[in-house]
N, C-alpha and C positions, 0 to 999 in steps of 0.2 A: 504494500500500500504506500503510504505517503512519510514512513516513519524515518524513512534515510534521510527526509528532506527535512523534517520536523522535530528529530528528536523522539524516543520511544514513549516519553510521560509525558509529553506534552498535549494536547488533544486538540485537533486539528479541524477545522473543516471548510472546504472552500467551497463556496458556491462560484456558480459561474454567472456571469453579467447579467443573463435573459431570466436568472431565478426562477430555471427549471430544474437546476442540475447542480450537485452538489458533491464531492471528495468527502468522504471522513478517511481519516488515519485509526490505526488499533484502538490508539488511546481515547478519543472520540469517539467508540464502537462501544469500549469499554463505560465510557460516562454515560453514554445513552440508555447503556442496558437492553442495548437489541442485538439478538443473534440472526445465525442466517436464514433459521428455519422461521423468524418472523415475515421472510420476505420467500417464502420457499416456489410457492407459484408467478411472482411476479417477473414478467420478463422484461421492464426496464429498471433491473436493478443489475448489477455486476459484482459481488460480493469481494471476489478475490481482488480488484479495485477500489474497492470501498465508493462503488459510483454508483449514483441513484440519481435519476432520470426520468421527468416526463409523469406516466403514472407512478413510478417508483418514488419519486419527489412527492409526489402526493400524499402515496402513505407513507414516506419519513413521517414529515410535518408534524401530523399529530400526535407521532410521540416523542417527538424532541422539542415541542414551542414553549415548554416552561423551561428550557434550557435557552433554546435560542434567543428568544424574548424576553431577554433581562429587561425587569420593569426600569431598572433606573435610566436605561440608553434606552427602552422605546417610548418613556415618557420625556424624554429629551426628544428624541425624534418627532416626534408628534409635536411638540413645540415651535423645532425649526419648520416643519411643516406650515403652521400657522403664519411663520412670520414670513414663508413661501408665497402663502394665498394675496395674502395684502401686499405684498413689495412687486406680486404678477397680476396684479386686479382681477382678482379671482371670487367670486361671492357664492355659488356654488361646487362644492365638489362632489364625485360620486364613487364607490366602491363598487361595480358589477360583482359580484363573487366574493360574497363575504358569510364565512370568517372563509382563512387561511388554513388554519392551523387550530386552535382552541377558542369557541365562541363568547365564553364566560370572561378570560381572558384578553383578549381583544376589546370585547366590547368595554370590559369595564375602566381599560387605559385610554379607550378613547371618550368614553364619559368623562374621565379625569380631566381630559384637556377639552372639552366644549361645555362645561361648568366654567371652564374660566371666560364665556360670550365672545368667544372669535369673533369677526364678520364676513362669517360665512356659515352655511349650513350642510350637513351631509346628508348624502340620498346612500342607501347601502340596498343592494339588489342579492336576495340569497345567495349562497353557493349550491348548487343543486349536485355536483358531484363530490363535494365536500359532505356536506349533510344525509346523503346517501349512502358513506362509511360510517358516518356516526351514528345513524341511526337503523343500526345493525344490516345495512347493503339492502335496506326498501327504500322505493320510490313512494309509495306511499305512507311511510313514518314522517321521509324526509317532507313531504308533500304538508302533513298535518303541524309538524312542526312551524312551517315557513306560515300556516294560516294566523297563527297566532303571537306571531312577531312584532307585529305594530301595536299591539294592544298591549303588550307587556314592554316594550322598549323603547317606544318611540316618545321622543320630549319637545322641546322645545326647537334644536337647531338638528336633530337624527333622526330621522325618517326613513324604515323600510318601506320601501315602493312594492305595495299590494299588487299580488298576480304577476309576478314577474322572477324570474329566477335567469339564470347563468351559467351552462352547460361547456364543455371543452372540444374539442376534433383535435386539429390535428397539433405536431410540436412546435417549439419556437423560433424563429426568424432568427435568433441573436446567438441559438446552438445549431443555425441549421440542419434542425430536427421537421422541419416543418413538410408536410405531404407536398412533393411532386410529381406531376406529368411525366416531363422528360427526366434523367435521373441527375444525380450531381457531376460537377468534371469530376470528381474521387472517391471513391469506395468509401474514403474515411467519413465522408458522409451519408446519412439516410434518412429517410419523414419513419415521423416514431406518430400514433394514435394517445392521445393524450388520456382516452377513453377507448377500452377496447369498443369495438365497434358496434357489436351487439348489444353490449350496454349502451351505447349512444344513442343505436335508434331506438332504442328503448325508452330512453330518457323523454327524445324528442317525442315520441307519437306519444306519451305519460303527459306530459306538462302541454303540449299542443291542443289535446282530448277536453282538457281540464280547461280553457281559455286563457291560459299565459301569456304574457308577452315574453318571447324567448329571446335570449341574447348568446349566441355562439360564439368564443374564441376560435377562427381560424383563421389558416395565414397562408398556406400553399397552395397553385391550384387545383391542384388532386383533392386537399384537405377541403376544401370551400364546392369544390365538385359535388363531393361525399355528400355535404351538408344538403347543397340545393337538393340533392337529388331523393335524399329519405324526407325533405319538407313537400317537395313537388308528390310522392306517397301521399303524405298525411292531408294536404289539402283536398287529393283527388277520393279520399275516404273519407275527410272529413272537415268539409269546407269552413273559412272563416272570412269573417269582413274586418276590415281595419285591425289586424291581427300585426301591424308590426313588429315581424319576425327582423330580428338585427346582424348582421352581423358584423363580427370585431374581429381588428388591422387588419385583416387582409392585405397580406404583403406583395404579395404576386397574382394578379388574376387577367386576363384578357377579356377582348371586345364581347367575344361569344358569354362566358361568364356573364357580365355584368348585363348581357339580355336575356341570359332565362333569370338574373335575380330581376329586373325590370317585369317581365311577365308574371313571376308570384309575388311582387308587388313586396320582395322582402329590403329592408333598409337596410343604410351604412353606417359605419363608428371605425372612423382608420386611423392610423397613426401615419401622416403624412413624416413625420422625421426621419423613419426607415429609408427614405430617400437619400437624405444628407448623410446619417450615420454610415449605412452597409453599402450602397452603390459602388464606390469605387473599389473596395475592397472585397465585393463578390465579384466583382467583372474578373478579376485575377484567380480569386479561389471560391469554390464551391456551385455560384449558378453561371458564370461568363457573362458578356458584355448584351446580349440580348436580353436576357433574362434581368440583369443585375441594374440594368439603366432603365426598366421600364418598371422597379418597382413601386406599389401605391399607384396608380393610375386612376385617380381621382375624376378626373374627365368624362373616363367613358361611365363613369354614373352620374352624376351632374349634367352631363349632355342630353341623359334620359330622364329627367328630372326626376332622379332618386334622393331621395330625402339624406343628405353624409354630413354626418359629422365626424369633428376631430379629438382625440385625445392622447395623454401623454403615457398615459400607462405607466405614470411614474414611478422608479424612476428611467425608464426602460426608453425617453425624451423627455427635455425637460415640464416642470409644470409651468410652463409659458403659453397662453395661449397666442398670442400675436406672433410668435416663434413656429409655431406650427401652424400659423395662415400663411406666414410669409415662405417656408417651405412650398406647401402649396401649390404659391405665388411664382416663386421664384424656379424653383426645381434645381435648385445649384446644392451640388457635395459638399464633407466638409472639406474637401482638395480642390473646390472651386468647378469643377465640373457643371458643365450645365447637361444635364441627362432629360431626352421626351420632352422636348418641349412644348409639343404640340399637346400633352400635357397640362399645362397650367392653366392656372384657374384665376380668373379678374376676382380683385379685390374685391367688391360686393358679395360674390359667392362665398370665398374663402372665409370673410367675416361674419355670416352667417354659420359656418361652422363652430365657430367659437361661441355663436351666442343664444339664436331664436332655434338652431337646427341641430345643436347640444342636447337644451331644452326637449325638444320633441324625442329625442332618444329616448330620454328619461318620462316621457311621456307628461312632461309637464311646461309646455308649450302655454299652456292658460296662464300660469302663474307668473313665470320666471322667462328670462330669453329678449324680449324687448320692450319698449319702454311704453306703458300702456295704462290707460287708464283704467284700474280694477287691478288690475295686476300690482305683485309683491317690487314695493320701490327697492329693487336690486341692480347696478351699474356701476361704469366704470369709467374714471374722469382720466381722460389722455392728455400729455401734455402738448399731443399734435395728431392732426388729423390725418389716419391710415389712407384716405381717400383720396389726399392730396400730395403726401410727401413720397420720394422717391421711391418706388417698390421693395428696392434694395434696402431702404431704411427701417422698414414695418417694425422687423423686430427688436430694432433700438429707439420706438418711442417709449419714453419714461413713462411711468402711471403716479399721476398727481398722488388719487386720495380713487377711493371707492363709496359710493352710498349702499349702507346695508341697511336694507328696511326702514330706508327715509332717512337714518340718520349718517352723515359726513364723518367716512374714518381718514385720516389722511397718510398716505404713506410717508414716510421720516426716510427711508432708506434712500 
């Protein structure tokens, strides 16, 4: 394992950037107190490496998050969090897929810090493949649990969003785990199902039947294939209206894709940064320069007036929203490259993603998103106008101050 690098008493464990995937060393095996026959049927775990992966990352989590989640650094984290939202004019945030790791846990470090009146408020959308392990592997335990979420937890600025849950496909963009078509330029890579597959469609036609709003993590377009095509099932068995089915970052998908999601009428939530971050650096390894320059292709759904929004995934791009319009915007790397530009998106569209067509994700377009009378006085005071200053400027307009619920917080930073 990792003990030549680390020291044999030391205990070790490295996650990888996309925090799917994680190293432990001995000693780290040994703190855990997990063996290998905890993980005996799982096939993205690799013991003799001490690497866990994808669904094997999954069931780490929940029995190592009173270790990982030291209350004292994620109650700092959650702080500098706070002073993230205000310093990026931020008055909404939202968790699709929550908890992570330990519900009791989580929630009650993040009560800690929204008792102290941020200005902002959190939307938290269950975990439905989470809640599913804990609630002894039913879809229906996890199902009854998530009914009575808001009525036991929800306060003043934390809000579980009713009928709505958060399912997985395929791996991650950032371990090039993610489902492809064509295969990778190297063996050393491959798409891993984040959710074996028959539990997926399962999930799906469970919480689809039920009238959820679904929201899918996928990213490849094998992985996003998969999806459209057990939703294209479930509609043709059993039809819905205004059912916005979502789906999340989508890193690679083509013209074809983005017209059978236009025909089932399912929506977007991408992570336009994939762009900047991975482009120049998959054109060389893993997907090449066709594949690696056309990813996020924001357009070809925006063209068919698909409802896309953007987010950060943080911290997987920053929590800047003007940062990922001007992305977007722009479609330049971070080596400066400019990739598909036929690609970009005018300003107006872009900022819509950040604010009214956010909003609609989270299915709460009445309230929050833009400036309206009836609606919750939430906005964002810029020290220059997106609509006029240079493109390339977007994501270095300062944020004055933000209005949270009428009242003027002003940013100091």
């Amino acid at each position: 394992m990792l003990n030549k690098y680390a020291g044999e008493n030391k205990p070790v464990g490295i996650i990888h950037r996309s925090f799917h995937e994680i190293y432990l060393n001995d000693a780290a095996i040994k703190l855990f107190n997990i063996s290998e026959n905890d993980f005996a049927n799982n096939p993205q775990v690799n013991w003799q490496k001490g690497h866990f992966y994808e669904g094997g990352w999954l069931a780490l989590v929940p029995k190592i998050g009173s270790v990982l989640l030291d209350p004292a650094n994620y109650q700092k984290g959650l702080a500098m969090m706070t002073e993230l939202m205000l310093q990026n004019g931020i008055t909404t945030i939202a968790e699709p897929g929550f908890p992570s790791s330990d519900f009791k846990m989580e929630y009650a470090f993040l009560k800690n810090e929204m008792n102290k009146q941020p200005p902002y408020d959190i939307y938290l959308i269950p975990n439905g493949t989470q809640l599913y392990g804990m609630a002894g592997n039913s879809n229906e335990k996890a199902e009854k649990q998530m009914q009575g979420l808001a009525e036991k937890y929800n306060t003043d600025n934390i809000f579980f969003l009713p009928q709505q849950v958060k399912l997985f496909a395929d791996g991650a963009i950032y371990s090039l785990a993610m489902q492809m078509n064509e295969p990778y330029l190297s063996k050393q890579f491959h798409g891993e199902w984040m959710t074996p597959l028959e539990l997926f469609q399962q999930q799906l036609s469970f919480y689809w039947s039920k009238g959820y709003k679904i929201h899918v993590h996928a990213n490849g377009d094998k992985g996003i294939q998969q999806v459209v095509d057990f939703n294209k099932a479930d509609q043709k068995t059993h039809p819905r209206e205004n059912h916005r089915f979502t789906l999340h970052h989508m890193g690679y998908f083509d013209a074809n894709i983005a017209e059978q999601i236009n025909s089932l009428n399912i929506e977007a939530s991408v992570n336009p940064f994939y762009l900047w971050a991975l482009s120049d650096k998959y054109s060389e390894n893993g997907l090449g320069p066709q594949r690696a320059e056309n990813l996020v292709r924001v357009k070809e759904l925006t063209k068919r007036n698909i409802p896309v929004s953007f987010h950060s995934d943080f911290a997987m791009a920053p929590a800047e929203p003007l940062t990922l319009a001007w992305t977007a915007i722009n479609r330049v790397t971070s080596e400066n490259s400019a990739f598909s530009q036929n690609q970009r998106l005018d300003v107006y569209t872009a900022m819509k993603g950040i604010t009214i067509d956010a909003a609609r994700t989270l299915n709460l377009e009445d309230k929050i998103g833009s400036i309206k009378v009836g609606k919750i006085a939430n906005f964002t005071i810029l020290k220059e106008n997106p609509f006029t200053v240079d493109p390339m400027k977007i994501k270095d307009i300062p944020v004055a101050a933000v209005v949270y619920k009428g009242k003027w917080v002003q940013n100091k930073h």
